[in-house]
N, C-alpha and C positions, 0 to 999 in steps of 0.2 A: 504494500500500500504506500501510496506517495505522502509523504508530510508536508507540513509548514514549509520549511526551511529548503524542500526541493522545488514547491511550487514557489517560491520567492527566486529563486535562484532560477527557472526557465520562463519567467515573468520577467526576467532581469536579460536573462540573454536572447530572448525576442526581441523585446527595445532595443539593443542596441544592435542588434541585427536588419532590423525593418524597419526603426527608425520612428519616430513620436508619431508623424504624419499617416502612415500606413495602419496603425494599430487600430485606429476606432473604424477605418473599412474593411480590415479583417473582421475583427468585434461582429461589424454589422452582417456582414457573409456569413459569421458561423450561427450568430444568431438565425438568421431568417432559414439556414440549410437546416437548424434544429427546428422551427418550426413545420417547415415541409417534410421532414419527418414523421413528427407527432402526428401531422395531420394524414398521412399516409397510414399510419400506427391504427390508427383509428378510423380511416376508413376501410380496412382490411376487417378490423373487429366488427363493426358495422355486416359488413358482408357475410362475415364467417356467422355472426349470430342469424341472422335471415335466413340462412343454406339451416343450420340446426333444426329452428323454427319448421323450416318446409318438413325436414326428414319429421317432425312429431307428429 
């Protein structure tokens, strides 16, 4: 499991890798790619519970 002190330390060498300006447009890509997940997550559930329903 990662602690404190590693995610300080690959928070530290992002920045100085990508640079202040890059960091809230990645931010926002991984954000919005976790949401298009979720919402994929959940329409597969959606579906899967319908198909159950049919077979009862």
């Amino acid at each position: 499991m990662i602690g404190t002190t590693e995610i300080i330390v690959i928070a530290l060498v992002i920045f100085v890798l990508f640079g202040a300006r890059s960091i809230p447009k990645f931010a926002k890509s991984l954000g919005q790619a976790k949401g298009e997940f979720e919402k994929g997550f959940k329409e597969g559930k959606k579906e899967e519970e319908k198909e159950e329903d049919k077979k009862d």
